[in-house]
C-alpha positions as CSV (number, residue, x, y, z in Angstrom):
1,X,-39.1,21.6,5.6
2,X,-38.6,23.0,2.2
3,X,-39.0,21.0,-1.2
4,X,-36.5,20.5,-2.8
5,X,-35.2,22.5,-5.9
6,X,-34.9,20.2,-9.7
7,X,-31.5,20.4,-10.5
8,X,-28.7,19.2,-12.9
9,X,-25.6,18.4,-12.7
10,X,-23.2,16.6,-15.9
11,X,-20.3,15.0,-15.4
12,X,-17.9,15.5,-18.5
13,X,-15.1,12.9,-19.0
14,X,-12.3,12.3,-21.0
15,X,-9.2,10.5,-22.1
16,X,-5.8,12.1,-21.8
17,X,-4.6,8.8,-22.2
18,X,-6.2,7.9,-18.8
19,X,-9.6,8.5,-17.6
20,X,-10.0,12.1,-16.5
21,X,-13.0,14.0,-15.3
22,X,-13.7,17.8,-14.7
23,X,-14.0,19.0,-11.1
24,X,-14.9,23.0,-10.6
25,X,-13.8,24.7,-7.9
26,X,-16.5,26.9,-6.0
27,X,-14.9,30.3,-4.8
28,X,-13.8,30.9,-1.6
29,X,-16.9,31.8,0.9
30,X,-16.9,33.3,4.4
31,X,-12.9,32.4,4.6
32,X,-13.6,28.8,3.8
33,X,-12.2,27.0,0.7
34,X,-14.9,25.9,-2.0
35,X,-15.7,22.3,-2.6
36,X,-14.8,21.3,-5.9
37,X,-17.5,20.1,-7.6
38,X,-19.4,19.1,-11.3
39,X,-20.9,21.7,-13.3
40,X,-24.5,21.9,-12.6
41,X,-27.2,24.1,-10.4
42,X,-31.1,24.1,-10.6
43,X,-33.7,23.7,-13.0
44,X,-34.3,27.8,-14.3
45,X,-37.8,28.7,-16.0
46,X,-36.1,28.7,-19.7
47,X,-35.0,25.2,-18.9
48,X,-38.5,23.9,-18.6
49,X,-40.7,22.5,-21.5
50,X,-44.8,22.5,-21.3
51,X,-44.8,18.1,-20.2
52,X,-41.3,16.9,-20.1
53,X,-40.2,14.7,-17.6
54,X,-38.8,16.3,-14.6
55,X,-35.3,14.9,-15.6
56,X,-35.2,16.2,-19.0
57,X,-35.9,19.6,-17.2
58,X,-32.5,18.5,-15.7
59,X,-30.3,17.7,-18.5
60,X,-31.2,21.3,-20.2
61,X,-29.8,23.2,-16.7
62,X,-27.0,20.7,-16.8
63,X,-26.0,22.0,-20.4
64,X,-26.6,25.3,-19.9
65,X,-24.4,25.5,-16.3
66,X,-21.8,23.4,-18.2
67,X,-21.8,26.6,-21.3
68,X,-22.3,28.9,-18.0
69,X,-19.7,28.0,-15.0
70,X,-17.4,25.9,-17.9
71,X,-17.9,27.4,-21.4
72,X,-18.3,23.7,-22.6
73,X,-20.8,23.4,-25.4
74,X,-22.2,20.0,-24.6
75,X,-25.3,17.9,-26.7
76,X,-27.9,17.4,-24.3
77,X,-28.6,14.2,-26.7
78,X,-24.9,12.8,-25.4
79,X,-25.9,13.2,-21.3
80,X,-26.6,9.6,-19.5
81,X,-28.2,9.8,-16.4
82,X,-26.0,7.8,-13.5
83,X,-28.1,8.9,-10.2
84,X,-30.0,11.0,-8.3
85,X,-29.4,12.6,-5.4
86,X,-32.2,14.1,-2.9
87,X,-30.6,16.7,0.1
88,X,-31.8,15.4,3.7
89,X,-34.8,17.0,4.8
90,X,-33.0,18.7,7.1
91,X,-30.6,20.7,5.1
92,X,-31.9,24.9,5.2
93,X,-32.2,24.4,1.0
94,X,-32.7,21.6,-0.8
95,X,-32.1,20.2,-4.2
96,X,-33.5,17.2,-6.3
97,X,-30.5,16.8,-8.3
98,X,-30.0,14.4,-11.4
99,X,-26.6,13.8,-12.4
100,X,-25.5,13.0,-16.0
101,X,-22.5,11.6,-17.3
102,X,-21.0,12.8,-21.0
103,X,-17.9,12.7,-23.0
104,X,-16.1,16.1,-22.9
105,X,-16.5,18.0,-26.4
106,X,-13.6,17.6,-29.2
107,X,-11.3,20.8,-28.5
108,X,-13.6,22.1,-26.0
109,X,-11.3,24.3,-23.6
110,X,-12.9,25.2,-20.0
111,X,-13.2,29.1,-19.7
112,X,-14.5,29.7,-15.7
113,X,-16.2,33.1,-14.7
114,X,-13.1,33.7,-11.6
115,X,-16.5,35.1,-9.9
116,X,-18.7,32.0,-9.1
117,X,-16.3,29.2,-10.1
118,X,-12.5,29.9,-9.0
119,X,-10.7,27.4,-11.3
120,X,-10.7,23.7,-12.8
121,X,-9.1,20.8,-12.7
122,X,-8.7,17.9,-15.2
123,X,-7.7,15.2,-12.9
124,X,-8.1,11.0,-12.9
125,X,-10.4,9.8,-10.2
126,X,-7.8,7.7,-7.9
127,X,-6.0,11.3,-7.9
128,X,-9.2,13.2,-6.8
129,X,-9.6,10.8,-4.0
130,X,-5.9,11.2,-2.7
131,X,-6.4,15.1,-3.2
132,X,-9.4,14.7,-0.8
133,X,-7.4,12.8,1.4
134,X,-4.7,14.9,1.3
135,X,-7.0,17.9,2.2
136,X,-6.1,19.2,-1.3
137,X,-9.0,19.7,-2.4
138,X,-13.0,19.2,-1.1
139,X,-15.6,17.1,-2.0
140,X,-19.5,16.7,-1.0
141,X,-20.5,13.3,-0.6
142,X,-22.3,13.1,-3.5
143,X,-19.3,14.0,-5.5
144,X,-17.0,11.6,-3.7
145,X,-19.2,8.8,-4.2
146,X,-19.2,9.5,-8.2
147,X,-15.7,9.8,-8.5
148,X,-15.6,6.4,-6.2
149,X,-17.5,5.0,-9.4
150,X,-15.2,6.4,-11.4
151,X,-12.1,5.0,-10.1
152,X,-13.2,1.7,-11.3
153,X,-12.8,2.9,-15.2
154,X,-9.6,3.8,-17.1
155,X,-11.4,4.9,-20.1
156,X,-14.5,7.6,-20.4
157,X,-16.1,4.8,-23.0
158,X,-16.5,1.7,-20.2
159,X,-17.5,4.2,-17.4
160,X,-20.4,5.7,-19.9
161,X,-21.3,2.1,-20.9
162,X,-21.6,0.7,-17.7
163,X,-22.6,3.5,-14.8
164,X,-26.3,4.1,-17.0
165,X,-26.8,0.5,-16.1
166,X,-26.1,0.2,-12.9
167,X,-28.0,3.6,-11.8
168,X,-29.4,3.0,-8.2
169,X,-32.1,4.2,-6.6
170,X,-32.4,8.1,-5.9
171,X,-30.1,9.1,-3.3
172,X,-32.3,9.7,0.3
173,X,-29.8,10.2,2.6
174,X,-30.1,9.7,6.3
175,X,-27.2,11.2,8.2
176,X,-26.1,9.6,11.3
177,X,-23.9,11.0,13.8
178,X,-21.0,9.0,15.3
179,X,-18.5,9.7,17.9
180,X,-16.0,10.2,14.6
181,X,-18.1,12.0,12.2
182,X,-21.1,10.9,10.7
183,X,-22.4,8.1,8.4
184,X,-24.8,8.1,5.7
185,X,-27.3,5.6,5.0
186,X,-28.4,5.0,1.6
187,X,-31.4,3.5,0.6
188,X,-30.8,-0.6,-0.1
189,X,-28.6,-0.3,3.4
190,X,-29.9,-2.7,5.8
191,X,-30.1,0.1,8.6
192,X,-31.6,2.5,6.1
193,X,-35.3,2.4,8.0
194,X,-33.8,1.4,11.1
195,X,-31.1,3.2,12.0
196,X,-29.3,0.5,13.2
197,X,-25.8,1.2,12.2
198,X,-25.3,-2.5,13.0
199,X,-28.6,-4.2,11.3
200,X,-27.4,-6.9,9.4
201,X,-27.6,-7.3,5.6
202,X,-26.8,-5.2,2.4
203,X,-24.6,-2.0,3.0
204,X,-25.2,1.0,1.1
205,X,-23.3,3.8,2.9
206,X,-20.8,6.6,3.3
207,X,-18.6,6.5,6.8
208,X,-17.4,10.1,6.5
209,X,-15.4,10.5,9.7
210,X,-11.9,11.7,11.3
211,X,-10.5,8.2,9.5
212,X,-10.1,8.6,5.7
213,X,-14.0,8.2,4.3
214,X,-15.5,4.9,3.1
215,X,-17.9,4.2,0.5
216,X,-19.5,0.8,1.4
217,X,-21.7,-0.8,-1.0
218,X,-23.0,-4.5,-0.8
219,X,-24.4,-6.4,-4.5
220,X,-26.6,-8.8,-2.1
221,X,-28.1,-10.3,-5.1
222,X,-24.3,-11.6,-5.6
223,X,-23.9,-11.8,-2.1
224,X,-20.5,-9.9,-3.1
225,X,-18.8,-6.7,-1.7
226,X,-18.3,-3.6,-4.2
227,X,-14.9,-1.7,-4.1
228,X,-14.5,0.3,-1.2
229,X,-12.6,3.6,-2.0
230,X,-11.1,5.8,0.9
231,X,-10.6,9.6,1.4
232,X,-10.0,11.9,4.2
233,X,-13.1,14.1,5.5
234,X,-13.3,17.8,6.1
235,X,-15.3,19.0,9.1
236,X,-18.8,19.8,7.6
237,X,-22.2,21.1,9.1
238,X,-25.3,18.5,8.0
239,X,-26.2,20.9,5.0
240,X,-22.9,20.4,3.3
241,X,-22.5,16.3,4.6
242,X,-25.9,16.0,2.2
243,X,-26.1,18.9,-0.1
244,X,-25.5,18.7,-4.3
245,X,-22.7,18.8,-5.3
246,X,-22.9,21.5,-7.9
């Protein structure tokens, strides 16, 4: 088992007049479409600072990808962390990735390197999803589930006022297989320790299967269910089911 690699990834947002958010688009590899994804990628050696916090390692790799794989000039001072994602200690290379959330820069057009990063795409979260289930376009779990969170906001302004406040626990996940896929198991899930696909109690969990995908997520305290969002899967190896999605 191999530890996993700090990591950063931002989320950049805007209006246009609707809420929109960039997605990358990883180049082409072994004759298999990229995923599209966040800018982002792992913690370097000029990112580090002699005592900071692990996460503020994080947000100065998530800048620097965003001026690397984006040209976006972005103020580390405007990122707000919305989760944290931790690859399955299965998966051949890890990451401990945080992901930020920011509003896009004033005139800031995306330049891509067409070597590492194919293209880009300013596109409103319900679209993304129907793109994913449309086989349009690829995304890792841990990007679907953001853009899930997404979908909820029309405006950059709500989603970075309330996503930094309702920041769960890091992302663990425990894949499961199942006759039509797999499903993850978050931590806060009922089956989380368990298992038990069927324990009862607080869901927290992504069914990513041969039906469209489902993001399940129960607010026990409210005794409430969250939205559930829907998108189509792509066959994927464990690596990619858990891996960052930058």
């Amino acid at each position: 088992m191999s530890d996993p690699l700090p990591s950063g990834t931002v989320v950049v947002l805007r209006d246009d007049p609707d809420l929109q958010v960039l997605l990358l688009e990883r180049s082409a590899r072994d004759g298999q479409p990229g995923l599209w994804v966040f800018p982002g990628g792992k913690v370097d050696a000029g990112d580090r600072r002699s005592g900071a916090a692990p996460a503020d390692d994080a947000r100065r790799a998530a800048v620097r990808e965003a001026a690397e794989e984006a040209g976006l000039v972005l103020d580390p001072f405007s990122l707000v962390e919305i989760s944290r994602w931790i690859t399955p200690e299965l998966a051949p290379k890890r990451f401990d990735t945080w992901f930020f959330a920011t509003r896009a820069p004033a005139n800031g057009a995306v330049r891509v390197d067409g070597a590492e990063i194919a293209g880009h795409r300013w596109i409103t979260p319900p679209a993304a999803l129907r793109a994913h289930h449309e086989r349009a376009l690829r995304l890792a779990p841990p990007t679907f589930v953001t853009v899930t969170w997404l979908a909820e906001f029309e405006k950059a302004v709500e989603a970075l006022r309330v996503l930094p406040a309702r920041r769960p626990e890091p992302f663990r996940p425990r894949i499961h297989r199942i006759d039509a896929g797999a499903c993850m198991l978050y931590p806060g899930d009922a089956g989380y320790d368990s298992g038990d696909l069927e324990a009862a109690g607080a869901r927290h969990r992504l069914w990513a299967a041969v039906d469209p995908w489902r993001y399940e997520r129960t607010q026990a305290a409210e005794g409430r269910r969250a939205r559930v969002s829907r998108s189509e899967p792509q066959a994927s190896e464990d690596h990619e089911l858990g891996e960052r999605s930058s």
